[in-house]
N, CA, C and O atoms as CSV, one atom per row, in Angstrom:
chain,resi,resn,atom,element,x,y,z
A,1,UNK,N,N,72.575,45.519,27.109
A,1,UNK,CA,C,71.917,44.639,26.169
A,1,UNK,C,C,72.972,43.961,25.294
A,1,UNK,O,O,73.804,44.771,24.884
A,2,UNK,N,N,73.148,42.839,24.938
A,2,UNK,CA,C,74.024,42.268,24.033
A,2,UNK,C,C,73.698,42.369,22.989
A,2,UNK,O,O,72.565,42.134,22.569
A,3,UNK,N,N,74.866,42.833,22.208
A,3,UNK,CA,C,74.887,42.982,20.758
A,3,UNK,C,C,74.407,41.866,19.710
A,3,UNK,O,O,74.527,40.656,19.906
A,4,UNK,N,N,74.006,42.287,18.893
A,4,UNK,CA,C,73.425,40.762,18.251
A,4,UNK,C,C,74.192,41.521,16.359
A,4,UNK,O,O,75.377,41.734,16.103
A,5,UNK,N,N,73.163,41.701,15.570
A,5,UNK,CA,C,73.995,41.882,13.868
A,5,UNK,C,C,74.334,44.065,13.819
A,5,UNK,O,O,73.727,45.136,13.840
A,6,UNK,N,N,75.718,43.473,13.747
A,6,UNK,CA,C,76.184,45.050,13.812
A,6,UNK,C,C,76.256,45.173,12.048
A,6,UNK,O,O,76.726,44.145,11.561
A,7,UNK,N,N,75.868,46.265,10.987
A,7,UNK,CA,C,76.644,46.615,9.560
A,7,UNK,C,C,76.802,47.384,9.477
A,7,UNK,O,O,75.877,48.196,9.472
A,8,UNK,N,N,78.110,47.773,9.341
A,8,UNK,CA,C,78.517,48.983,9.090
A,8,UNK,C,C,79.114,49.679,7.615
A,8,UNK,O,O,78.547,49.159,6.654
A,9,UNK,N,N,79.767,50.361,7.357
A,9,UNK,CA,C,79.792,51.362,5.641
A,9,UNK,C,C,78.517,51.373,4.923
A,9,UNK,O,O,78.521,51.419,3.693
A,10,UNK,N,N,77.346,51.331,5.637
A,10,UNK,CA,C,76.153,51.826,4.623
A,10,UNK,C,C,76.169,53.081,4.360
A,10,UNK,O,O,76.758,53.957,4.993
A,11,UNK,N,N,75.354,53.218,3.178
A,11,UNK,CA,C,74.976,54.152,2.600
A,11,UNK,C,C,73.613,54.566,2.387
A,11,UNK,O,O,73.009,54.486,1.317
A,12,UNK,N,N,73.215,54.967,3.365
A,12,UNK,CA,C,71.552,55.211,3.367
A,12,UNK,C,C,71.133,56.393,3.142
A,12,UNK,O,O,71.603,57.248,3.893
A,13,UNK,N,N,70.167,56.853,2.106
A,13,UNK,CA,C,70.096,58.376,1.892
A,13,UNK,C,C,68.872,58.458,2.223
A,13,UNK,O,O,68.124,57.481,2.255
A,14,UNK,N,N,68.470,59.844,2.555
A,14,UNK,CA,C,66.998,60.059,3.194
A,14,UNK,C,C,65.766,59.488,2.262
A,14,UNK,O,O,65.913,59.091,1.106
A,15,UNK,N,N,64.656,59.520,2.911
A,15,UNK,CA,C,64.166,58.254,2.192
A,15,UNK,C,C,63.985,56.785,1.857
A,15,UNK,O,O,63.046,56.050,1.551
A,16,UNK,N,N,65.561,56.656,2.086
A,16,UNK,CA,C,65.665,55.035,1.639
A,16,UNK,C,C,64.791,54.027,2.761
A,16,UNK,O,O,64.106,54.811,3.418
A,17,UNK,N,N,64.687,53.440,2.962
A,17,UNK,CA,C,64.475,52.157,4.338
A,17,UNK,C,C,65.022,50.894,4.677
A,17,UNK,O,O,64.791,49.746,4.298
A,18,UNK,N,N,65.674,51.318,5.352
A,18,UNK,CA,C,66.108,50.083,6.140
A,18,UNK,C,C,65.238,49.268,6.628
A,18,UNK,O,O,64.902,49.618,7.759
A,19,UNK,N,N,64.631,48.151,6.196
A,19,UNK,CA,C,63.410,46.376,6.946
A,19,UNK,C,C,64.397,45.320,7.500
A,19,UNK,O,O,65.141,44.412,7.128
A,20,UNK,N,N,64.035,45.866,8.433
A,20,UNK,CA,C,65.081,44.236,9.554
A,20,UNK,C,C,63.474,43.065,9.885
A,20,UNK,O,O,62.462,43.227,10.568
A,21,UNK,N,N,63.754,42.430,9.385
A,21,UNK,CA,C,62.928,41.318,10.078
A,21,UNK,C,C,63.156,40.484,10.884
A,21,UNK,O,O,64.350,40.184,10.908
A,22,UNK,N,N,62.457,39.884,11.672
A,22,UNK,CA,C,62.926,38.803,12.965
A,22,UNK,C,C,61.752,38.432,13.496
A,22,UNK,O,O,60.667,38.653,12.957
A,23,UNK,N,N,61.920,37.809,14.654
A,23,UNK,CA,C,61.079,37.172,15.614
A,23,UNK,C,C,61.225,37.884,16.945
A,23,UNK,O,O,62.384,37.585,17.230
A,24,UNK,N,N,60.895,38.438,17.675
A,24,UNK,CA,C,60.914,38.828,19.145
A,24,UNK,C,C,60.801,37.570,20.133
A,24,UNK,O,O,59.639,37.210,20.318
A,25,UNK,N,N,61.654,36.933,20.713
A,25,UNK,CA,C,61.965,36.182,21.661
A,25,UNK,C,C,60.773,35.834,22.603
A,25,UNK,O,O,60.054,36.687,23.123
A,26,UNK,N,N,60.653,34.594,22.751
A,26,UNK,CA,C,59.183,34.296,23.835
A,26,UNK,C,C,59.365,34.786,25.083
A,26,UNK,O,O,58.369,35.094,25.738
A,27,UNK,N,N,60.981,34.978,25.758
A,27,UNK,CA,C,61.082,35.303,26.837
A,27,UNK,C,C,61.938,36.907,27.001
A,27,UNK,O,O,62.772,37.296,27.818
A,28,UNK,N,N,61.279,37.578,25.805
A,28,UNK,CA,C,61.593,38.763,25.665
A,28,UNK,C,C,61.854,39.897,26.766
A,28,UNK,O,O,60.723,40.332,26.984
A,29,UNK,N,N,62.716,40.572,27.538
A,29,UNK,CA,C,62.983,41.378,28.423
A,29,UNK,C,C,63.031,42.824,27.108
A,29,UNK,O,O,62.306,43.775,27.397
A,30,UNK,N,N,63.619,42.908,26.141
A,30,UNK,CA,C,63.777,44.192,25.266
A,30,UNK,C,C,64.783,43.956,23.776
A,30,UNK,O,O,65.442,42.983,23.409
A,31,UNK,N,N,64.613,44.954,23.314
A,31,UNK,CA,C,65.495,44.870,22.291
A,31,UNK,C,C,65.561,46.545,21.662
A,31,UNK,O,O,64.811,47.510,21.813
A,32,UNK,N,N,66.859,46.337,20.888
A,32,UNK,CA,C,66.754,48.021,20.169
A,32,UNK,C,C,67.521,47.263,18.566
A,32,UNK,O,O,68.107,46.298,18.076
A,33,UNK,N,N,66.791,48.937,18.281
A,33,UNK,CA,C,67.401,48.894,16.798
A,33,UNK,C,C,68.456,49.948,16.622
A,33,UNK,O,O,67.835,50.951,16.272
A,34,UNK,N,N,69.637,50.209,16.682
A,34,UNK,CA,C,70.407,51.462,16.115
A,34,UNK,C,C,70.330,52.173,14.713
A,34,UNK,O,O,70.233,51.429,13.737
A,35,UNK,N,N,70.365,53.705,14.482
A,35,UNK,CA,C,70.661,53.619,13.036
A,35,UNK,C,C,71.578,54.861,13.713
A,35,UNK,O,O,71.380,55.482,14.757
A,36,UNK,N,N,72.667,54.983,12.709
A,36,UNK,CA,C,73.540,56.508,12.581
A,36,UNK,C,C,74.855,56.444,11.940
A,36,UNK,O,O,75.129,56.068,10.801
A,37,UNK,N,N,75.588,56.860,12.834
A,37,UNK,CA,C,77.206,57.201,11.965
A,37,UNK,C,C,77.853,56.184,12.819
A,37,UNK,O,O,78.872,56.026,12.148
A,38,UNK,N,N,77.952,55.589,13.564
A,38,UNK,CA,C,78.860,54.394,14.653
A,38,UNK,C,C,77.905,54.399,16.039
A,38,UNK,O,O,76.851,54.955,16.348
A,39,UNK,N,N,78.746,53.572,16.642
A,39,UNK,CA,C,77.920,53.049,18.046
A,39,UNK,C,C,77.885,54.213,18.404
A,39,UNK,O,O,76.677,54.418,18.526
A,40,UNK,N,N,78.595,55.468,18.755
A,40,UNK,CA,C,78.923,56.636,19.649
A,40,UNK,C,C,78.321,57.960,18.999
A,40,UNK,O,O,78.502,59.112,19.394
A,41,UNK,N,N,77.487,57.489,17.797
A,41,UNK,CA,C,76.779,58.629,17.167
A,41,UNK,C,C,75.698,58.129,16.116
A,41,UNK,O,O,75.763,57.980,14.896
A,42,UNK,N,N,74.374,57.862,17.315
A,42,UNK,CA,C,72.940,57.610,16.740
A,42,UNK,C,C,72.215,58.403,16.339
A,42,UNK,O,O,72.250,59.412,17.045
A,43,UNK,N,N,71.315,58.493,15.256
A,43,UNK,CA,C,70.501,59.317,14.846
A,43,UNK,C,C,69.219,58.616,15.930
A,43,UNK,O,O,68.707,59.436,16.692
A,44,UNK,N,N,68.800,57.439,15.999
A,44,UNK,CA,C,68.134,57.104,16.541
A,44,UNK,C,C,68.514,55.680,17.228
A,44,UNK,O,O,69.217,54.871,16.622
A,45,UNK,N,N,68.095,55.468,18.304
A,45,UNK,CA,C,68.075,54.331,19.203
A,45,UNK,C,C,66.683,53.872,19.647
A,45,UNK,O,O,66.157,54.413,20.619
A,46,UNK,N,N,66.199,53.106,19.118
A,46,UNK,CA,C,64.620,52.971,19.193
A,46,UNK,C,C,64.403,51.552,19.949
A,46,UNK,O,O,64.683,50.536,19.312
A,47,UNK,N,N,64.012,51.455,21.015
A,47,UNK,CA,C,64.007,50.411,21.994
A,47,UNK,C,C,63.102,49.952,22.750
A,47,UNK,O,O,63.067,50.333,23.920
A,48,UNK,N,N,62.321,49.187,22.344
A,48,UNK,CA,C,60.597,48.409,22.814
A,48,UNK,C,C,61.533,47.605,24.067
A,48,UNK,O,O,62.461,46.830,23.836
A,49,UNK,N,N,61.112,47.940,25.220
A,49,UNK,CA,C,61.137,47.520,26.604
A,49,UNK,C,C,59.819,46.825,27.076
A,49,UNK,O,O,58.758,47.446,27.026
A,50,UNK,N,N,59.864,45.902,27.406
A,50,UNK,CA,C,58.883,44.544,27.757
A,50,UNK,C,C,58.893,44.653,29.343
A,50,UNK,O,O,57.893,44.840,30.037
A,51,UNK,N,N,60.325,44.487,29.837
A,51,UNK,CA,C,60.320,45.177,31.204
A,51,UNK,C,C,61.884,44.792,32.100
A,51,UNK,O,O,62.262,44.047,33.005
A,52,UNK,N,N,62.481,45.902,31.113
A,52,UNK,CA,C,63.650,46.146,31.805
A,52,UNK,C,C,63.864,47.453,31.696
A,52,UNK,O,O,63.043,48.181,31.136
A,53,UNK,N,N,65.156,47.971,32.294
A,53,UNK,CA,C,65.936,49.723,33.210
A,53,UNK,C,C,64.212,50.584,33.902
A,53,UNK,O,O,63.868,51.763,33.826
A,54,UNK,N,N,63.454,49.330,34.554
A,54,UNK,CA,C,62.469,49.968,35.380
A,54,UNK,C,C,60.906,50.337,34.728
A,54,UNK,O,O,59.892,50.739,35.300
A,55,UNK,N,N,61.175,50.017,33.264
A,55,UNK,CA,C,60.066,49.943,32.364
A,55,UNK,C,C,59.740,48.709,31.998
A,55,UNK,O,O,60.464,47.714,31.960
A,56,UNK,N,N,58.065,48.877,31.601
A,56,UNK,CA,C,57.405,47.690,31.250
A,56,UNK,C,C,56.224,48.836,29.888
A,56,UNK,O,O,55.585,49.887,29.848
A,57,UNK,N,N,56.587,47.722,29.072
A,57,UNK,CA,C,55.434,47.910,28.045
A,57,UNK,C,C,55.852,49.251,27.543
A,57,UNK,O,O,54.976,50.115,27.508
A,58,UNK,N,N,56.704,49.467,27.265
A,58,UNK,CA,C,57.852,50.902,26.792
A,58,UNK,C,C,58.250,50.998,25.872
A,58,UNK,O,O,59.085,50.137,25.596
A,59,UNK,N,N,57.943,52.098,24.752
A,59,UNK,CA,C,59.186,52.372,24.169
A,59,UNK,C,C,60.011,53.343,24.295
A,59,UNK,O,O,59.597,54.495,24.425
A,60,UNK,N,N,61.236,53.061,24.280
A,60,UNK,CA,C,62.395,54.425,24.386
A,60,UNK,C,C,63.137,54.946,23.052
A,60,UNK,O,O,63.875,54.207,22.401
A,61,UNK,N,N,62.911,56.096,22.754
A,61,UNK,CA,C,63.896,56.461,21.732
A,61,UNK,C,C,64.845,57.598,22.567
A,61,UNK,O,O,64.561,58.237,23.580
A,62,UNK,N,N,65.941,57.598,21.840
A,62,UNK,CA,C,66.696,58.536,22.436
A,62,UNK,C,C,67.797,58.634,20.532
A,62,UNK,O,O,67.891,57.805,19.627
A,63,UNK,N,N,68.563,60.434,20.744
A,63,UNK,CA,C,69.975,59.907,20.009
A,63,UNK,C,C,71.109,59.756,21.246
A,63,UNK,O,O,71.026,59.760,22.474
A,64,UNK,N,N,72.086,59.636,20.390
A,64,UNK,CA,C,73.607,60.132,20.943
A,64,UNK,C,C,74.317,60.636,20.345
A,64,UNK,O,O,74.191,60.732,19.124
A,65,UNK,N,N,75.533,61.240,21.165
A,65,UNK,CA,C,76.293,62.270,20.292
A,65,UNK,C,C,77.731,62.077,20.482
A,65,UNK,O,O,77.987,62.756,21.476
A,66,UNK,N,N,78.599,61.632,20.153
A,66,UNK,CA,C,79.903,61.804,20.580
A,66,UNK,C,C,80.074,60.803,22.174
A,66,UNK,O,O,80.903,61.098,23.035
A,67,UNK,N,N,79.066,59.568,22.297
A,67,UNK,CA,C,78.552,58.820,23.498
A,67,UNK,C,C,77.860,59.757,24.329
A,67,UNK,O,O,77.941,59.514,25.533
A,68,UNK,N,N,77.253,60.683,24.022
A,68,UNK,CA,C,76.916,60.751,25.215
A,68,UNK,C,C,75.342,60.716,24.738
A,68,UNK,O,O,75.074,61.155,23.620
A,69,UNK,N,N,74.394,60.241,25.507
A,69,UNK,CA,C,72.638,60.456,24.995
A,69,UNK,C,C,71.945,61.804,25.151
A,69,UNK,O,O,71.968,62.709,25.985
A,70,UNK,N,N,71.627,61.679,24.565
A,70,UNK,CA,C,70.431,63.003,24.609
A,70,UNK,C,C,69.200,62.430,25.976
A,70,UNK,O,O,69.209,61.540,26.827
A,71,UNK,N,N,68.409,63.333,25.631
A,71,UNK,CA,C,67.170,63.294,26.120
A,71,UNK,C,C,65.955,62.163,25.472
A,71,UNK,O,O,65.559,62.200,24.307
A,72,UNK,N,N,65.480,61.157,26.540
A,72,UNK,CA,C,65.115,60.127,26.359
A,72,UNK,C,C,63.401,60.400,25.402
A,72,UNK,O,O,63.085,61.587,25.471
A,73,UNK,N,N,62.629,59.759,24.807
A,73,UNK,CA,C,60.975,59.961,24.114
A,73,UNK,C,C,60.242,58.743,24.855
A,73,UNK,O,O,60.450,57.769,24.131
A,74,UNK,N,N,59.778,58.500,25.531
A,74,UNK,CA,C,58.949,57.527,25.838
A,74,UNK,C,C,57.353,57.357,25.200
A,74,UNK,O,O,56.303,57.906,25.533
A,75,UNK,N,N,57.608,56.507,24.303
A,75,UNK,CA,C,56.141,56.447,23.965
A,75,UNK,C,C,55.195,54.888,24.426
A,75,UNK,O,O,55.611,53.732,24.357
A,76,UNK,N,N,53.616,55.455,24.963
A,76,UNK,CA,C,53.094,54.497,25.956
A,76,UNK,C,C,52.812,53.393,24.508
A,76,UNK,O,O,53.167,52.216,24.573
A,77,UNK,N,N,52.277,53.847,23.508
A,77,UNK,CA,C,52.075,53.022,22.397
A,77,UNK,C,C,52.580,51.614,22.399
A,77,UNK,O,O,53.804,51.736,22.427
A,78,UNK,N,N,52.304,50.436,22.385
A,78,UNK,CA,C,53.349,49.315,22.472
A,78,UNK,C,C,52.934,48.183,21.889
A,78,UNK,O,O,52.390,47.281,22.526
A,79,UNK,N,N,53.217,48.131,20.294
A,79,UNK,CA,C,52.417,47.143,19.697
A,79,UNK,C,C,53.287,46.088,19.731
A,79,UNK,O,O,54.058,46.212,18.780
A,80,UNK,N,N,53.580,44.915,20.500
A,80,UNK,CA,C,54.929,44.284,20.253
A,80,UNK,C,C,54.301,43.369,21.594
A,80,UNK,O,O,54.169,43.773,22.749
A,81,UNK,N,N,53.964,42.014,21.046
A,81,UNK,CA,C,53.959,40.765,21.484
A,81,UNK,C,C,55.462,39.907,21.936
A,81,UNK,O,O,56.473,40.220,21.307
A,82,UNK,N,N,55.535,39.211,22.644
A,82,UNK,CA,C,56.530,38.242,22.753
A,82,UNK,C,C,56.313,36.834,22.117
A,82,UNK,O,O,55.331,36.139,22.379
A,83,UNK,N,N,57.170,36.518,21.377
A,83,UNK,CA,C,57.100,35.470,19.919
A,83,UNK,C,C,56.764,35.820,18.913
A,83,UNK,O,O,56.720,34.913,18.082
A,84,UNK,N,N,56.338,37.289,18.382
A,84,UNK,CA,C,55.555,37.956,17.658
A,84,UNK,C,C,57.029,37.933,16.522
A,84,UNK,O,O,58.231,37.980,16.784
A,85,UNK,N,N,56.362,37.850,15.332
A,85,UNK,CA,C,57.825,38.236,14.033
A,85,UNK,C,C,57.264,39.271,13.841
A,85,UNK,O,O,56.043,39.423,13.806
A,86,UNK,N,N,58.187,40.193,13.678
A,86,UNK,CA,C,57.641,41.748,12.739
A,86,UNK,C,C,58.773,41.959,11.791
A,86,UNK,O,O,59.940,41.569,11.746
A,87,UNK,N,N,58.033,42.695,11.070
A,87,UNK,CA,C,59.122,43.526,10.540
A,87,UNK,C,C,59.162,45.727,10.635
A,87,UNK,O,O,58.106,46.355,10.550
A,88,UNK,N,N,60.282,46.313,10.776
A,88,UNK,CA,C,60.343,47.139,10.784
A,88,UNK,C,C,60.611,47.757,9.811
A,88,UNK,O,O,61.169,47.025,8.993
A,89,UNK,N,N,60.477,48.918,9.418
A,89,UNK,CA,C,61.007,49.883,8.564
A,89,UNK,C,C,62.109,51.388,8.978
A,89,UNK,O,O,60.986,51.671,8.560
A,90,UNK,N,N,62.364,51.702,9.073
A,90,UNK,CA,C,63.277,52.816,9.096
A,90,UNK,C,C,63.435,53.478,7.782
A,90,UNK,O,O,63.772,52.973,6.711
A,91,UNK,N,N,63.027,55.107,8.157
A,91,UNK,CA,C,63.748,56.013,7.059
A,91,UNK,C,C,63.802,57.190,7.598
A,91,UNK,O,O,63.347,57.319,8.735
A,92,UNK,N,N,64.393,58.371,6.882
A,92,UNK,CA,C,64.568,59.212,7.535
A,92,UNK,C,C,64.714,60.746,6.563
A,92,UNK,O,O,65.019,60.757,5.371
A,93,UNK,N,N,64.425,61.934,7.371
A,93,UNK,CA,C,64.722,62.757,6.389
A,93,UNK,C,C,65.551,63.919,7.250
A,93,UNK,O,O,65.915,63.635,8.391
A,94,UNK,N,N,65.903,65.492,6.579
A,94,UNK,CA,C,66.427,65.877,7.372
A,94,UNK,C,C,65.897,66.644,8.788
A,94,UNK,O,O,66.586,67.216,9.632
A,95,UNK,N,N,64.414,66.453,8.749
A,95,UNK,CA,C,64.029,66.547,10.112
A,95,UNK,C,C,63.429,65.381,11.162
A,95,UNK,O,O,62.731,65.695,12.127
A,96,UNK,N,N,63.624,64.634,10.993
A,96,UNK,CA,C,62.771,63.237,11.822
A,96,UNK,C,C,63.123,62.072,11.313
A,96,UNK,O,O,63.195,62.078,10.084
A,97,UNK,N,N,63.427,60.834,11.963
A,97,UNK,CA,C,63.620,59.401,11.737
A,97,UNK,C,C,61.931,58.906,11.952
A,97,UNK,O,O,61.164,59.214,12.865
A,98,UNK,N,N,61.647,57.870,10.526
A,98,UNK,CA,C,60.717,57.464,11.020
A,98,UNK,C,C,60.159,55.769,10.889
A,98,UNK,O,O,59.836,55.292,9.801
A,99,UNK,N,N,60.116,55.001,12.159
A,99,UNK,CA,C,59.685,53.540,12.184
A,99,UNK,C,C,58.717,53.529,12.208
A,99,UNK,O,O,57.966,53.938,13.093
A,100,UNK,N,N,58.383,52.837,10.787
A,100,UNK,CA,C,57.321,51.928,10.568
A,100,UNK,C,C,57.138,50.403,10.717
A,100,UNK,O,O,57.958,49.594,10.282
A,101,UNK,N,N,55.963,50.058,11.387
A,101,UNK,CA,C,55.471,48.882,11.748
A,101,UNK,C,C,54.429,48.712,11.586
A,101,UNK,O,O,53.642,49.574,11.979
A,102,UNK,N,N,53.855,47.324,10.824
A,102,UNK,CA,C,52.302,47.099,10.209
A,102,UNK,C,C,51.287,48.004,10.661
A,102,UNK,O,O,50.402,48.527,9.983
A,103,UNK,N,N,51.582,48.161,12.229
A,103,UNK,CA,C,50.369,48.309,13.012
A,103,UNK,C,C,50.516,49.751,13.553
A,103,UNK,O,O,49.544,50.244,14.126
A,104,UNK,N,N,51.686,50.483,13.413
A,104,UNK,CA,C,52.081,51.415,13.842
A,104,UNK,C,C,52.881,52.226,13.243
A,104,UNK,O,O,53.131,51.941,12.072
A,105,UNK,N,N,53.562,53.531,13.858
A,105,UNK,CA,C,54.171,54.419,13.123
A,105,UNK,C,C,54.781,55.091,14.082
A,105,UNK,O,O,54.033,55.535,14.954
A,106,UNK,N,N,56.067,55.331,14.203
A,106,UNK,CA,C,56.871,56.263,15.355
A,106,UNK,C,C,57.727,57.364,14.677
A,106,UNK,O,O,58.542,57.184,13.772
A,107,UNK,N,N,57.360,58.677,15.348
A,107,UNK,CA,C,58.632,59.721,14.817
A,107,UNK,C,C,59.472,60.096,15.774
A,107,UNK,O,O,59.130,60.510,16.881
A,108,UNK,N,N,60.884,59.930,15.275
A,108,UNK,CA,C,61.400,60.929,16.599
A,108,UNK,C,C,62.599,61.713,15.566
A,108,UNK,O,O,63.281,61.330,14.616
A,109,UNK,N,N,62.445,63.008,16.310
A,109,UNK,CA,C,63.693,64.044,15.187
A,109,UNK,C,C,64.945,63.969,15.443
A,109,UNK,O,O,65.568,63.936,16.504
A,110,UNK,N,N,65.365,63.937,13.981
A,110,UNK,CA,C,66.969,63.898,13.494
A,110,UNK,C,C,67.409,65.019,14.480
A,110,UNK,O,O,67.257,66.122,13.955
A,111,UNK,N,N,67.796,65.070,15.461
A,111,UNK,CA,C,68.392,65.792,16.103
A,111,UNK,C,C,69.932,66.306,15.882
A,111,UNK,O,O,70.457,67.374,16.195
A,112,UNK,N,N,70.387,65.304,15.313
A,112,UNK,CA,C,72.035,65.272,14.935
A,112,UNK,C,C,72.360,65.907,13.566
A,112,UNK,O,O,73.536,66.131,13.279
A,113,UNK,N,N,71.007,66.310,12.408
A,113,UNK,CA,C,70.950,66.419,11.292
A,113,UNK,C,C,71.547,65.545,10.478
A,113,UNK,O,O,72.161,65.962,9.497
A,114,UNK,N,N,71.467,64.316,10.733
A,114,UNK,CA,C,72.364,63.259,9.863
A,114,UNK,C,C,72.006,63.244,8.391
A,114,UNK,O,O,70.801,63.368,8.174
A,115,UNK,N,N,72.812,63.116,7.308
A,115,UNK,CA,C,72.200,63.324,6.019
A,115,UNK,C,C,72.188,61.971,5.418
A,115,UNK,O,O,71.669,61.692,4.337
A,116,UNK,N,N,72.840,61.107,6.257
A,116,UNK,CA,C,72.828,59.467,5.673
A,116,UNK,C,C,73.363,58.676,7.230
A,116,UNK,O,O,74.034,59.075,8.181
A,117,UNK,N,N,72.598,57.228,6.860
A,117,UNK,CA,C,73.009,56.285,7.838
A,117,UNK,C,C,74.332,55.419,7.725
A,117,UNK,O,O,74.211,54.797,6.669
A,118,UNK,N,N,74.968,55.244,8.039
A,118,UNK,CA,C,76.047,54.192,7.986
A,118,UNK,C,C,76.745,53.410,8.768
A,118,UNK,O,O,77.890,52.963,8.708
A,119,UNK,N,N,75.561,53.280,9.787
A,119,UNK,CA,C,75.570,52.258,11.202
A,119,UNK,C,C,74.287,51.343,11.064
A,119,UNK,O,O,73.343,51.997,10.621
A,120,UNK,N,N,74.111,50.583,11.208
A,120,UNK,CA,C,72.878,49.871,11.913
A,120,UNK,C,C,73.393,48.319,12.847
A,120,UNK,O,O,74.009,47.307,12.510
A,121,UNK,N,N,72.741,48.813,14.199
A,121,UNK,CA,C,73.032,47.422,14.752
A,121,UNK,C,C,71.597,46.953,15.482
A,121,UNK,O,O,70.765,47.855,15.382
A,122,UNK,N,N,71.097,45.775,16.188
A,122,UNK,CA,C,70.475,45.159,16.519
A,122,UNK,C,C,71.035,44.780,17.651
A,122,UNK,O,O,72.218,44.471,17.791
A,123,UNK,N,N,69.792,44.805,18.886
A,123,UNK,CA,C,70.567,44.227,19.866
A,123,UNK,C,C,69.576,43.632,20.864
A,123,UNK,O,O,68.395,43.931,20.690
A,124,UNK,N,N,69.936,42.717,22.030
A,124,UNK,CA,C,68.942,42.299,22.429
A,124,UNK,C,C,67.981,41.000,22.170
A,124,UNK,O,O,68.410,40.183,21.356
A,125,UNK,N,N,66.824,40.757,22.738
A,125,UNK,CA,C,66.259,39.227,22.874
A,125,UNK,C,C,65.248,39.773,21.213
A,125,UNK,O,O,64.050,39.522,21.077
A,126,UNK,N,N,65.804,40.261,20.518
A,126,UNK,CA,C,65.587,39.528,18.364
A,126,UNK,C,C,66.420,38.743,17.577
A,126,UNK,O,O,67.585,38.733,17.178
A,127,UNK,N,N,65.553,38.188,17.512
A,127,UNK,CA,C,66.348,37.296,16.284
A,127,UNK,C,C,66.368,38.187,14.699
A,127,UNK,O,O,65.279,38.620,14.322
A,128,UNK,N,N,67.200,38.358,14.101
A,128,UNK,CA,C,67.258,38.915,12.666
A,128,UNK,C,C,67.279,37.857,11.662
A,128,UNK,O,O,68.147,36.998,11.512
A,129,UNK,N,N,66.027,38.063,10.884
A,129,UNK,CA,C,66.166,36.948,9.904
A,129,UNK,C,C,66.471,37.642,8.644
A,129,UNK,O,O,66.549,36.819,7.733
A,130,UNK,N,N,66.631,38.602,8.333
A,130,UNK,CA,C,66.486,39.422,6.934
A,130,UNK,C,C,66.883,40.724,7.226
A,130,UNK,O,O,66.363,41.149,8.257
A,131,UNK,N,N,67.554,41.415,6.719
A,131,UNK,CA,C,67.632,43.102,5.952
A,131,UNK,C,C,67.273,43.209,4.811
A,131,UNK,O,O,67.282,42.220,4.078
A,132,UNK,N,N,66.913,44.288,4.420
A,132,UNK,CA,C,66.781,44.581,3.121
A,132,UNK,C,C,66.593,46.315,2.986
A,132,UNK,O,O,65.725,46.869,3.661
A,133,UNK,N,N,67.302,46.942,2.248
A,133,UNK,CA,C,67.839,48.106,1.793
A,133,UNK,C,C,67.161,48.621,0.527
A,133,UNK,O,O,67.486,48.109,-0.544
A,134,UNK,N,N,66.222,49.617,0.559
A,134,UNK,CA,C,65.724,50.190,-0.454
A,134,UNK,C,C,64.965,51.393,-0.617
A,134,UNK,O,O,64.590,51.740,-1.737
């Protein structure tokens, strides 16, 4: 997937939320959101698949650790139009990361025990129009 807005030295403490806003692409194949300590150590990788690596209408969460992934979450749930703007939420505590979306709600557990974020990248057919940290 091509990288799209990488920020890095945050300081995110449990609780806080990370809101990326954007548009999802009309000719959307997928996109992910990263949050963690660098590319090679995610607390979460949360990735609405439209229909690519053999999935359609997918979401994938997974972490990683030192590059290597864990064990994948597939959830059938899939509120996510193509051209659709959303916005997301992210927060987290020390047992579970959790995305929020108007229409929805996803958990998947801090597996890594991360106590703060200081990665987030975007990647894929979104456009990012906004962050906001609070």
């Amino acid at each position: 997937m091509e990288k799209g807005l990488v920020v890095t030295q945050l300081d995110v403490e449990p609780g806080e939320c990370i809101k990326v806003k954007g548009k999802i692409q009309s000719d959307a194949k997928g996109f992910a959101v990263n949050v963690g300590k660098d590319s090679n150590t995610l607390m979460l990788h949360f990735n609405p698949r439209f229909d690519c690596y053999g999935d359609v209408n997918t979401i994938v969460c997974n972490s990683k650790e030192d590059g290597v992934w864990g064990e994948e979450d597939r959830k059938a749930d899939f509120p996510f139009q193509h051209g659709d703007k959303i916005e997301i939420c992210i927060f987290f505590d020390e047992t579970e990361a959790t995305v929020k979306l108007p229409e929805a709600e996803f958990k998947f557990p801090n597996r890594l025990g991360m106590e703060k974020i200081e990665y987030l990248a975007v990647e894929g057919d979104f456009k990012v129009k906004a962050i906001k940290f609070s």
